[in-house]
Backbone as ProteinMPNN parsed JSONL, in Angstrom:
{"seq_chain_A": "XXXXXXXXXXXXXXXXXXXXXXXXXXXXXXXXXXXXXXXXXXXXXXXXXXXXXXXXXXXXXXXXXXXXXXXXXXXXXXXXXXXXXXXXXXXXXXXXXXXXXXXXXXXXXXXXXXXXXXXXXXXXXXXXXXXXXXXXXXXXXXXXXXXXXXXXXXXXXXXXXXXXXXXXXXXXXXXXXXXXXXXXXXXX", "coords_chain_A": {"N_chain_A": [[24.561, -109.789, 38.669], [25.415, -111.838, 37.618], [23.245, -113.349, 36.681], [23.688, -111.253, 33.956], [26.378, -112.082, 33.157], [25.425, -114.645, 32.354], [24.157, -113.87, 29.849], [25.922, -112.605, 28.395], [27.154, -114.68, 27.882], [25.346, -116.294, 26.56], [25.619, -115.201, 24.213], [27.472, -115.238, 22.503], [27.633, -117.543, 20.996], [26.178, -116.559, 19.373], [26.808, -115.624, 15.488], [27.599, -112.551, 14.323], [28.248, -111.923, 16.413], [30.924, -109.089, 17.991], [33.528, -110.507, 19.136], [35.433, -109.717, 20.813], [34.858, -107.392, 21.986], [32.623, -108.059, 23.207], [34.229, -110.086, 24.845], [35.332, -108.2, 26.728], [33.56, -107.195, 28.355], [32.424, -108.886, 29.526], [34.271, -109.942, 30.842], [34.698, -107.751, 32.356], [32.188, -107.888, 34.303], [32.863, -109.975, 35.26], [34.997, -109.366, 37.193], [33.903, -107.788, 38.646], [32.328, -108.666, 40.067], [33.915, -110.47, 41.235], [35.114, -108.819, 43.332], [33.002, -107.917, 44.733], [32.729, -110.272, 45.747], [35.088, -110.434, 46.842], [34.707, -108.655, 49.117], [32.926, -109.951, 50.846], [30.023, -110.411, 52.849], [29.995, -108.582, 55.015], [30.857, -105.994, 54.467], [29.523, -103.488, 54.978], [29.513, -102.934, 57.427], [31.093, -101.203, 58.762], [30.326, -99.28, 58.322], [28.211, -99.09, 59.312], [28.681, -99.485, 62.029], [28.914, -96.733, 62.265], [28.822, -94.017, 64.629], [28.65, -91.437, 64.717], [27.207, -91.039, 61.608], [25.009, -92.992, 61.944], [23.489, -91.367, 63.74], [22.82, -89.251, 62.231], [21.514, -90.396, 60.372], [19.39, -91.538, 62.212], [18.115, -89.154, 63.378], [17.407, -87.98, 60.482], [15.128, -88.654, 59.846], [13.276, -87.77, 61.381], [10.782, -85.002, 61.04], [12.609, -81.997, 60.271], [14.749, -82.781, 61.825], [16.963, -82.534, 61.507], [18.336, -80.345, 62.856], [20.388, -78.046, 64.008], [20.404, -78.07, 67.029], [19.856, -80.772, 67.166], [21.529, -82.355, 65.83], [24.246, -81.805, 66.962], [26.955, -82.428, 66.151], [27.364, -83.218, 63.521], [26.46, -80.753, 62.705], [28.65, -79.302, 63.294], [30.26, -80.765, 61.931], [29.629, -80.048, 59.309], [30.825, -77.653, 59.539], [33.111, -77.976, 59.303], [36.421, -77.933, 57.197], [36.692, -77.707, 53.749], [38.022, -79.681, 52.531], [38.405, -81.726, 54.514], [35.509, -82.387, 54.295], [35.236, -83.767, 52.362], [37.437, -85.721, 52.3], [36.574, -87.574, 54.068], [33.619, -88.097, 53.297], [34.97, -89.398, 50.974], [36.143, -91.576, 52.513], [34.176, -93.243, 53.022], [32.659, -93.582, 50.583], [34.253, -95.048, 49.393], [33.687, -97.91, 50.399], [31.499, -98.503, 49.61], [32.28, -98.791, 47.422], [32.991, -100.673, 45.297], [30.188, -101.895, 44.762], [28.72, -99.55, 43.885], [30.242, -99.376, 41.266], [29.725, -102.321, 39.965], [26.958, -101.969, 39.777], [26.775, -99.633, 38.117], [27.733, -100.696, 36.024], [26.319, -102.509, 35.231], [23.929, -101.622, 34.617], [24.506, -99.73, 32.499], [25.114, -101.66, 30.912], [22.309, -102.663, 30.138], [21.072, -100.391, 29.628], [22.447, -100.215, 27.005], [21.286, -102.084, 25.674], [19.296, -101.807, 23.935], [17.731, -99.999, 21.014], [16.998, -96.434, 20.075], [13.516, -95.462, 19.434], [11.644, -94.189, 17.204], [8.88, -92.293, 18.423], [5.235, -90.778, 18.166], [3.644, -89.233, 20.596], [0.06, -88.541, 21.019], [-1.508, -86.639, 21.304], [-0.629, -85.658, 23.725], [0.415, -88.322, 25.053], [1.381, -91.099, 25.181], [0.672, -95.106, 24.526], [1.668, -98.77, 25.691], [1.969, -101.688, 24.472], [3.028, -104.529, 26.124], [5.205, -107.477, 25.455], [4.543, -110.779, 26.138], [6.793, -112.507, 26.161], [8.761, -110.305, 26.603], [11.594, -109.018, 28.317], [11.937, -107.118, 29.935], [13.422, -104.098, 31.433], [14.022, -101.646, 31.949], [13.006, -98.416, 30.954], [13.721, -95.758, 28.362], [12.874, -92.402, 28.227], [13.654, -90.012, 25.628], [14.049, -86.84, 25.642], [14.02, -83.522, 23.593], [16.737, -81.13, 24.739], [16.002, -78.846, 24.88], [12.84, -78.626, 26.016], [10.179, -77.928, 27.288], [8.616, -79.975, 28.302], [7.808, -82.714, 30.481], [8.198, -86.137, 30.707], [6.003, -88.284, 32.324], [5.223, -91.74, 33.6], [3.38, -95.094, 34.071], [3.132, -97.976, 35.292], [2.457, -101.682, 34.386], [2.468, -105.094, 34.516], [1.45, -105.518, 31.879], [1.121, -103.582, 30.063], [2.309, -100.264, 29.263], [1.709, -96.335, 30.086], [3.186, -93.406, 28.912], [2.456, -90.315, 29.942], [2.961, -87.031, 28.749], [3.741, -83.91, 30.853], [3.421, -80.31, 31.039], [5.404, -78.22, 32.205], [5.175, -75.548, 33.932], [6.003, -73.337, 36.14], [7.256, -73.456, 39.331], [4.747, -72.922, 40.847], [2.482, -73.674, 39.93], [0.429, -76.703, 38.949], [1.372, -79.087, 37.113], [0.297, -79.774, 33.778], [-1.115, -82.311, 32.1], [-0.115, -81.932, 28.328], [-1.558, -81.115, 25.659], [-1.037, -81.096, 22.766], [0.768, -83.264, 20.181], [3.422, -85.196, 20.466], [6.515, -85.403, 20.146], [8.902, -87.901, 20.353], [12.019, -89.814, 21.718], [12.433, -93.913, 22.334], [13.326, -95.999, 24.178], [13.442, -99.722, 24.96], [14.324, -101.219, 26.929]], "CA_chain_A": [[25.762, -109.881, 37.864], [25.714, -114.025, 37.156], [22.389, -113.432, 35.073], [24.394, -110.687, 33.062], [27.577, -112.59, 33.006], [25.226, -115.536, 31.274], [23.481, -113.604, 28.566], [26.804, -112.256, 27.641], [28.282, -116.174, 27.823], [24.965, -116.809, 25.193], [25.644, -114.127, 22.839], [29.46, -115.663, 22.208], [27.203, -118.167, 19.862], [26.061, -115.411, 17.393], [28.229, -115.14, 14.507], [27.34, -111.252, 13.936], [28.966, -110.505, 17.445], [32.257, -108.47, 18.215], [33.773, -111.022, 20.298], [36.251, -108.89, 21.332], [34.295, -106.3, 22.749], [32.05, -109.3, 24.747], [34.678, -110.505, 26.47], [35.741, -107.087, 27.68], [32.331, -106.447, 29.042], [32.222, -110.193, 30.871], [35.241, -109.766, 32.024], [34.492, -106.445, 33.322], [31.405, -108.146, 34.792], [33.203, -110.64, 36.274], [35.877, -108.569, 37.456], [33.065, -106.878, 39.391], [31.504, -109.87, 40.547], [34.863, -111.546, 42.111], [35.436, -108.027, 44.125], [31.958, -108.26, 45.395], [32.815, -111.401, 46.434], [36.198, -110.419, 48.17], [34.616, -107.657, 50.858], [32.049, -110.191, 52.182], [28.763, -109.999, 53.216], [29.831, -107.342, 56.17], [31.406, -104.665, 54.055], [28.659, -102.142, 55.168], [29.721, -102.78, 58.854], [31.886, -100.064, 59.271], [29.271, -97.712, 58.339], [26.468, -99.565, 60.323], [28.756, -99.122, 63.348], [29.339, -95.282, 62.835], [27.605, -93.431, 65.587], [28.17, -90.687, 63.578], [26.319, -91.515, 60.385], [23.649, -93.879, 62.516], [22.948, -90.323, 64.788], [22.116, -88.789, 61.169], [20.213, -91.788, 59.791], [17.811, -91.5, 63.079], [17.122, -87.961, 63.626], [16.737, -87.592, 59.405], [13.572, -89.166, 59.565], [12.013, -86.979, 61.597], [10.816, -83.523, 60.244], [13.416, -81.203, 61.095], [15.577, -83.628, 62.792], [18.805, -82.799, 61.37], [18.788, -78.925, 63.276], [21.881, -77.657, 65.076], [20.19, -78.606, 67.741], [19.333, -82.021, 67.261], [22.798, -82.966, 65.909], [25.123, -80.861, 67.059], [28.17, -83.055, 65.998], [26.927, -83.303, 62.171], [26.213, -79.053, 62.372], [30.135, -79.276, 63.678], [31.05, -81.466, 60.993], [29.091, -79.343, 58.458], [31.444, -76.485, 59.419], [34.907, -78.4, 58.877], [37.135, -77.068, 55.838], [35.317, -78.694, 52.938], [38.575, -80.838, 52.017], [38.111, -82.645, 55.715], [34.393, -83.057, 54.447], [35.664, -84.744, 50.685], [38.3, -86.998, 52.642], [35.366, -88.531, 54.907], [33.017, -88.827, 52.333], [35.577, -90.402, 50.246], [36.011, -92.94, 53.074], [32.476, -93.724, 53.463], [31.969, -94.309, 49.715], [35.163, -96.402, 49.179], [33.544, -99.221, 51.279], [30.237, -99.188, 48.458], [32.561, -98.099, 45.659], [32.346, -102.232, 44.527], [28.58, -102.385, 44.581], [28.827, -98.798, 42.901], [30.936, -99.815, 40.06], [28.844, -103.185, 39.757], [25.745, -101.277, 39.208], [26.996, -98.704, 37.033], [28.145, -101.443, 34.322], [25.105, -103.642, 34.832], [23.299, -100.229, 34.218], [25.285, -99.18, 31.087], [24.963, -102.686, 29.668], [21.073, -102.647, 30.076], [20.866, -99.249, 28.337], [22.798, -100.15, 25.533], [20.754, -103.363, 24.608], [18.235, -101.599, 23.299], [18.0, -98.856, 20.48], [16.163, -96.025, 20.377], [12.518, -95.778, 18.639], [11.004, -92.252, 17.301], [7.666, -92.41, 18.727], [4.504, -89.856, 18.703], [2.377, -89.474, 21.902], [-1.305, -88.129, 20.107], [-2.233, -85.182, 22.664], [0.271, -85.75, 25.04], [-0.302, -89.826, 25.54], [2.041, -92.661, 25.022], [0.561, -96.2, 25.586], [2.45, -99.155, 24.85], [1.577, -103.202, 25.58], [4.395, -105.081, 26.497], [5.347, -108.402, 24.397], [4.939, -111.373, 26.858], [8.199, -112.967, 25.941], [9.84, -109.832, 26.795], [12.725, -109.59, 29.082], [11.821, -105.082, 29.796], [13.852, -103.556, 32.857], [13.89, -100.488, 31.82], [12.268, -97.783, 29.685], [14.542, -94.411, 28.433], [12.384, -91.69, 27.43], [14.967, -88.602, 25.163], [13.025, -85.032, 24.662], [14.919, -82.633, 23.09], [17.023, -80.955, 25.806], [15.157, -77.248, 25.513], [11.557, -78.851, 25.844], [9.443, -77.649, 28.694], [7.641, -81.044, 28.884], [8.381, -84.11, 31.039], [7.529, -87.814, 30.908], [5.342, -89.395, 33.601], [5.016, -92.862, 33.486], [2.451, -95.588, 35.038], [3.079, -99.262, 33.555], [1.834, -102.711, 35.028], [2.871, -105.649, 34.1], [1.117, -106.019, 30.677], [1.481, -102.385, 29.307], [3.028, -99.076, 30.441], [1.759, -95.367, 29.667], [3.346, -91.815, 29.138], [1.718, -88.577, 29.443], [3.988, -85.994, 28.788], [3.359, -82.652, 31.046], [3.749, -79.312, 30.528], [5.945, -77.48, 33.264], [5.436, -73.863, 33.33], [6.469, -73.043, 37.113], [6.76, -74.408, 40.635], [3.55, -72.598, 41.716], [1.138, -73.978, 39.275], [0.819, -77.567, 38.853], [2.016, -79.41, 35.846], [-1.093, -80.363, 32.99], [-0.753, -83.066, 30.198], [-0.291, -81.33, 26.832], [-2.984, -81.457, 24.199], [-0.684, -81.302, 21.317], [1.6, -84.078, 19.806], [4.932, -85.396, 21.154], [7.569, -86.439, 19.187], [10.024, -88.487, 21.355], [12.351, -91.357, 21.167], [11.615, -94.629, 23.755], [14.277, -97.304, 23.99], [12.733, -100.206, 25.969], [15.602, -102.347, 27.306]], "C_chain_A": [[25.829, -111.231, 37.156], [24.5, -113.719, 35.847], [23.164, -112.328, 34.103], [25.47, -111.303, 32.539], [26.371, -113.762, 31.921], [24.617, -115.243, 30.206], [24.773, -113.103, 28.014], [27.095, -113.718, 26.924], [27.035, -116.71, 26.178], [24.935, -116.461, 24.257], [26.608, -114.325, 22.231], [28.697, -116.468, 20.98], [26.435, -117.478, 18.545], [27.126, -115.084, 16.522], [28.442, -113.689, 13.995], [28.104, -110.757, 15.117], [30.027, -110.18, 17.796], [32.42, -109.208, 19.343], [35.039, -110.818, 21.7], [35.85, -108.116, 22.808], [33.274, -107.242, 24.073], [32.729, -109.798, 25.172], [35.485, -109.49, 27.016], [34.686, -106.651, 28.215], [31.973, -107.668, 29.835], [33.193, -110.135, 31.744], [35.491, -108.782, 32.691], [33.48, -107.025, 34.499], [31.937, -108.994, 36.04], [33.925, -110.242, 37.454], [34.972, -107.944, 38.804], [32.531, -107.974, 40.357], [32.279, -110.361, 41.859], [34.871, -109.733, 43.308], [34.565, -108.034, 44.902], [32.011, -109.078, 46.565], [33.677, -111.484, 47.925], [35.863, -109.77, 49.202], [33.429, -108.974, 51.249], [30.828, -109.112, 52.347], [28.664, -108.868, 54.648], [30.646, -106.068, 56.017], [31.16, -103.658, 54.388], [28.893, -101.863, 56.432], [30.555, -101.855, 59.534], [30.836, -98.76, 58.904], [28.369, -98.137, 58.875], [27.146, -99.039, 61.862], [29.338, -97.554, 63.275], [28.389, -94.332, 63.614], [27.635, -92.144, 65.078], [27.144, -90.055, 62.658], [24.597, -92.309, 61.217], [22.887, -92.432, 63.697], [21.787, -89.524, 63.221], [20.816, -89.399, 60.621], [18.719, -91.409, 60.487], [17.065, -90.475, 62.978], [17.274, -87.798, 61.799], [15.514, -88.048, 59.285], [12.83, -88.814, 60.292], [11.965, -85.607, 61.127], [11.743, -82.746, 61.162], [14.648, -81.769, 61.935], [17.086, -83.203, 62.265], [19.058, -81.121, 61.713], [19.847, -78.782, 63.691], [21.534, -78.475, 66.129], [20.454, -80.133, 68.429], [20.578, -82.454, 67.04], [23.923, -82.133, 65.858], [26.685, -81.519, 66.328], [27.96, -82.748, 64.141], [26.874, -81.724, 61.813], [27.928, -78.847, 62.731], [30.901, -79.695, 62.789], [30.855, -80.077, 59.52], [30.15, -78.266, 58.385], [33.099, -76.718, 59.682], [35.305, -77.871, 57.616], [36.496, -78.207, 54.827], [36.885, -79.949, 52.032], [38.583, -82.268, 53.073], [37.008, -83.225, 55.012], [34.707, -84.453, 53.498], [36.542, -85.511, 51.544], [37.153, -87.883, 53.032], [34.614, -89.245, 53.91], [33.452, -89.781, 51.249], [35.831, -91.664, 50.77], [35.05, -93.641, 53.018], [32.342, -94.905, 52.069], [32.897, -95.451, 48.826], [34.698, -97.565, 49.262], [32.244, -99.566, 50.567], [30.972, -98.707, 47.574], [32.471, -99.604, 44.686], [31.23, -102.349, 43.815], [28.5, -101.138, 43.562], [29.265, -98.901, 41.249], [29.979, -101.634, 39.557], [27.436, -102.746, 39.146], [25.899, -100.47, 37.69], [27.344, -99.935, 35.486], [27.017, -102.446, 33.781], [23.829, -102.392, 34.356], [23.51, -99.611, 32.836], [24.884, -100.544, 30.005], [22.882, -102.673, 29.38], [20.259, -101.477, 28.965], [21.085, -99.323, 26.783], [22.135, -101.427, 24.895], [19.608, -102.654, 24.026], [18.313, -99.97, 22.322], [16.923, -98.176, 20.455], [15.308, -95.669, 19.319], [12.113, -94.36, 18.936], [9.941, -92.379, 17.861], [6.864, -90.793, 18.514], [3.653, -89.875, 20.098], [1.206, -88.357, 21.365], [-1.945, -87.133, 21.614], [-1.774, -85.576, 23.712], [0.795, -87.146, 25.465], [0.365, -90.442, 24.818], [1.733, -94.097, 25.415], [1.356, -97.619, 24.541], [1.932, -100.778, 25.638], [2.758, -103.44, 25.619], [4.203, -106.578, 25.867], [5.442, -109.675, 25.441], [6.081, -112.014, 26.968], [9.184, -111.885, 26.328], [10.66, -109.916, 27.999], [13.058, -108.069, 29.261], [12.473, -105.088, 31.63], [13.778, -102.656, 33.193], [13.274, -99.746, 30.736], [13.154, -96.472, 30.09], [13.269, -93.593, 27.866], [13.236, -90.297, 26.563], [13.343, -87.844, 25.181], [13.832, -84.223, 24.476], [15.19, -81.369, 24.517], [16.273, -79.188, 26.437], [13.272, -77.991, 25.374], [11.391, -78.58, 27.255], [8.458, -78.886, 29.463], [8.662, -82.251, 29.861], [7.704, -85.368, 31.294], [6.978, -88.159, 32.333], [4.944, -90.754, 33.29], [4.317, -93.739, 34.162], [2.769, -96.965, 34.087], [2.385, -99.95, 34.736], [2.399, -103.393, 34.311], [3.037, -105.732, 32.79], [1.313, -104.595, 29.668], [1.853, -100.855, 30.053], [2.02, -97.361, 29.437], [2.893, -94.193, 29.944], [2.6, -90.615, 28.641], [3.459, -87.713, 29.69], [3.575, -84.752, 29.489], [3.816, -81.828, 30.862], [4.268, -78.515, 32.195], [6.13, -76.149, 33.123], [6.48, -73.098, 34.674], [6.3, -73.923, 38.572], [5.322, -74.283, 41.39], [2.457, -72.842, 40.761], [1.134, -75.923, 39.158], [1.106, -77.932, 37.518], [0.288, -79.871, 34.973], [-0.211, -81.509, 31.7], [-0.735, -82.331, 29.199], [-0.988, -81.859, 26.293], [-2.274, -81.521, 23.103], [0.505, -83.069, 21.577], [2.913, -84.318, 20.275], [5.519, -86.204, 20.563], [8.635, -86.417, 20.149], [10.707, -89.762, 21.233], [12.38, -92.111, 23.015], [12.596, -95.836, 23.502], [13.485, -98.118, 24.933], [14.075, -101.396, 26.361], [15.106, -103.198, 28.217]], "O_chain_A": [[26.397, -111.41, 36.079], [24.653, -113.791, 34.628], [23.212, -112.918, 33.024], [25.621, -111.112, 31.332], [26.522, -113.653, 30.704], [24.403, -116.17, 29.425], [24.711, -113.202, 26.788], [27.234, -113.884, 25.712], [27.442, -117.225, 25.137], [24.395, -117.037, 23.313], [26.797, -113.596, 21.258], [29.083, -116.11, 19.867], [26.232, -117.749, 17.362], [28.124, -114.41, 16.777], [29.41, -113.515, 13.254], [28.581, -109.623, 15.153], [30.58, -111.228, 18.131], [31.826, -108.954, 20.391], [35.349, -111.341, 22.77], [36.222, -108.158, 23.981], [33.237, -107.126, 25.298], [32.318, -110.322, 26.207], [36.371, -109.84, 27.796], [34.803, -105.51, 28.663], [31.231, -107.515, 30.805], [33.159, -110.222, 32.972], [36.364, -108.758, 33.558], [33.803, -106.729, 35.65], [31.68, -108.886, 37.239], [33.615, -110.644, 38.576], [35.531, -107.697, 39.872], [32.441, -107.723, 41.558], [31.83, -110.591, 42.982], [34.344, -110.051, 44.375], [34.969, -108.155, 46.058], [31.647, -108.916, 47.73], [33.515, -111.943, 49.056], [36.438, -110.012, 50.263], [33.007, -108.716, 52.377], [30.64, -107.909, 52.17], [27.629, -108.453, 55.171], [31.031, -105.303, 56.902], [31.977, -102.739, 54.343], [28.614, -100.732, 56.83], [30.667, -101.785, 60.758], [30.79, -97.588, 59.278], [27.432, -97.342, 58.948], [26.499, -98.405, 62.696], [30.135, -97.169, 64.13], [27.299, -93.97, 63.171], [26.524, -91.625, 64.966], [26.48, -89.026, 62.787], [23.425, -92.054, 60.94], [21.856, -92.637, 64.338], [20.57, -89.346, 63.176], [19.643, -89.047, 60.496], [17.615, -91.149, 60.01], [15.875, -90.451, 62.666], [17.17, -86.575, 61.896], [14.861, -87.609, 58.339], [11.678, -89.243, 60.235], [13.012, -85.036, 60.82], [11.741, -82.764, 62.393], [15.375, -81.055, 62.624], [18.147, -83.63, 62.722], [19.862, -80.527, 60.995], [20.425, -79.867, 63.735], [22.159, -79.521, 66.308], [20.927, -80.536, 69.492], [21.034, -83.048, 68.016], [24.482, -81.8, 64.813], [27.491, -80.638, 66.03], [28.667, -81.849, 63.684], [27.226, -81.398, 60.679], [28.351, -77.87, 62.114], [32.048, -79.271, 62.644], [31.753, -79.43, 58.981], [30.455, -77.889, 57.253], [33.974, -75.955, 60.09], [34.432, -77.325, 56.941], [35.965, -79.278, 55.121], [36.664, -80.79, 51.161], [38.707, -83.438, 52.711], [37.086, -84.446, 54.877], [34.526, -85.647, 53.738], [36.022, -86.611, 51.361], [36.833, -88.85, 52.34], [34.712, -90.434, 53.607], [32.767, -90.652, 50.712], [35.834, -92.692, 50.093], [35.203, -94.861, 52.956], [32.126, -96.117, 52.065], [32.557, -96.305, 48.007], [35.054, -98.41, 48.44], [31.771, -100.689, 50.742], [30.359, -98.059, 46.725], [31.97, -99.624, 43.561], [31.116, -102.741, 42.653], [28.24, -101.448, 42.399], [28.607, -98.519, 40.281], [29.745, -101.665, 38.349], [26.965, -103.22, 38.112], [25.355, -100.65, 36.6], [27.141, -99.788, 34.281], [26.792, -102.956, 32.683], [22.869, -102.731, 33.665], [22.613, -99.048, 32.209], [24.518, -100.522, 28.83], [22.435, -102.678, 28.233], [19.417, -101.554, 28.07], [20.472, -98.883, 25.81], [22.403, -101.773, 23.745], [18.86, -103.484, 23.509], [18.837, -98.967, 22.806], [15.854, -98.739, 20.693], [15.853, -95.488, 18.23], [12.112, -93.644, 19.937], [10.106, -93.595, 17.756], [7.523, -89.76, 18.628], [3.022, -90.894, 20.377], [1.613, -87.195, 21.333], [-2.695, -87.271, 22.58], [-2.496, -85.859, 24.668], [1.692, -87.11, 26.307], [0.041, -90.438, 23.63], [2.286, -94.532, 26.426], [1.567, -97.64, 23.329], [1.644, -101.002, 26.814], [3.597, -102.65, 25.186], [3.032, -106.938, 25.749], [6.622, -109.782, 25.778], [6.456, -112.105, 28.137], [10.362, -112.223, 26.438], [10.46, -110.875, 28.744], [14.149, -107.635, 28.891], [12.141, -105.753, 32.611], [13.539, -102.353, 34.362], [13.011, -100.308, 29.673], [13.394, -96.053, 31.223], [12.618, -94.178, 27.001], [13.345, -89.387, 27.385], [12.18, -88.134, 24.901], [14.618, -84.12, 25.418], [14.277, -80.839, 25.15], [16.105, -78.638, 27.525], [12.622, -77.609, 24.401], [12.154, -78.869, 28.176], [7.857, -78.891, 30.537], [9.873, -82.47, 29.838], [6.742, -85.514, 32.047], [7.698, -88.256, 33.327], [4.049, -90.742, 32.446], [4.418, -93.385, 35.337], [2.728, -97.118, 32.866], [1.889, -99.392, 35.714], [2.974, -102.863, 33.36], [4.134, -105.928, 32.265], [1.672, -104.756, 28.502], [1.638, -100.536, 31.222], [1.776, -97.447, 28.233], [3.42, -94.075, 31.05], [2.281, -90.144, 27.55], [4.471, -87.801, 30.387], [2.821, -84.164, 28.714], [4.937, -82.024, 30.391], [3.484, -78.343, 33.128], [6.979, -75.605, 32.417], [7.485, -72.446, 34.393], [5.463, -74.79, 38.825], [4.824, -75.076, 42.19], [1.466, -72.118, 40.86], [2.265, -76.348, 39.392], [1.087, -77.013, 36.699], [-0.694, -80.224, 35.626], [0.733, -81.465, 30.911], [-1.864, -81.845, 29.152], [-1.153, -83.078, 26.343], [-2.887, -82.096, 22.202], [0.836, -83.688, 22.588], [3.537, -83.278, 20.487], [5.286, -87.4, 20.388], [9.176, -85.438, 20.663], [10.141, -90.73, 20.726], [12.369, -91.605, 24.137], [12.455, -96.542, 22.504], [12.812, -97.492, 25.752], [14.417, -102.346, 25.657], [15.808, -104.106, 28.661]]}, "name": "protein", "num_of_chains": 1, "seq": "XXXXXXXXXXXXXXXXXXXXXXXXXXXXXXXXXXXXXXXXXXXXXXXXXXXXXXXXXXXXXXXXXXXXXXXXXXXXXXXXXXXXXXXXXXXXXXXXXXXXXXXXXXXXXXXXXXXXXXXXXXXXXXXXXXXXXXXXXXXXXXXXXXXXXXXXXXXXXXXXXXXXXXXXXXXXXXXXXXXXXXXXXXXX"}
């Protein structure tokens, strides 16, 4: 949040920018920042000590672990009226709704710094170097929402690829396409 809060604080010296709108997005930031601040570093402690939730945690990590059997309390819970379940879960995620809402705006602002670029990928294949000066967190890929293909991605530091595959069904595996891909690629 602090490194977001200071690229906003250096963008106040451009004369092109809506300074309006940047200090409703610092002071959202901040806003987020100071709440952070107020639960303390043991906010999560009410869900670390639920024997509950910590019975789930254990037996989910083994195969099968979350049977009737295995947690009978959780298969008990499972079969409460489903506004009991929505109260609980609403407790739970109250106590990360901070860090939630922190993310989500440092998430939104990241997206929107960057606009988006038409690109082709030449028989399926997107490769792209990366600009050492840049400052990349993320990469969006759009495909038009009835396309049967989907982006796979592999980067490294210095440059990133996409193959685009072709998804026909769950019982075959996916192949790169041989033809052309027109797609847009924001790199934020």
């Amino acid at each position: 949040l602090d490194s977001q809060i200071e690229s906003l604080q250096r963008c106040k010296r451009q004369t092109e920018v809506d300074t309006k709108r940047l200090g409703v997005l610092s002071d959202n930031l901040v806003a987020s920042r100071d709440e952070i601040d107020a639960v303390g570093t043991q906010y999560l402690q009410p869900l670390k000590d639920s024997e509950f939730l910590s019975s789930i945690k254990h037996r989910s990590a083994i195969p099968g672990g979350t049977c009737e059997f295995d947690l009978p309390e959780y298969n008990h819970w499972l079969r409460q009226p489903m506004a009991r379940r929505q109260e609980d879960m609403a407790k739970w995620l109250e106590i990360i709704r901070p860090v939630c809402d922190a993310v989500a705006e440092v998430l939104w602002l990241i997206r929107e710094s960057a606009q988006p670029n038409e690109k082709v990928a030449i028989n399926g294949m997107y490769q792209h170097k990366m600009r050492k000066d840049g400052n990349n967190r993320l990469l969006r890929i759009t495909l038009p929402v009835d396309s049967k293909l989907y982006p796979e991605i592999s980067s490294s530091q210095h440059r990133f690829t996409v193959r685009f595959l072709d998804w026909s069904t769950i019982d075959s595996r996916a192949v790169q396409t041989g033809h052309d891909v027109k797609f847009k690629i924001s790199i934020c």
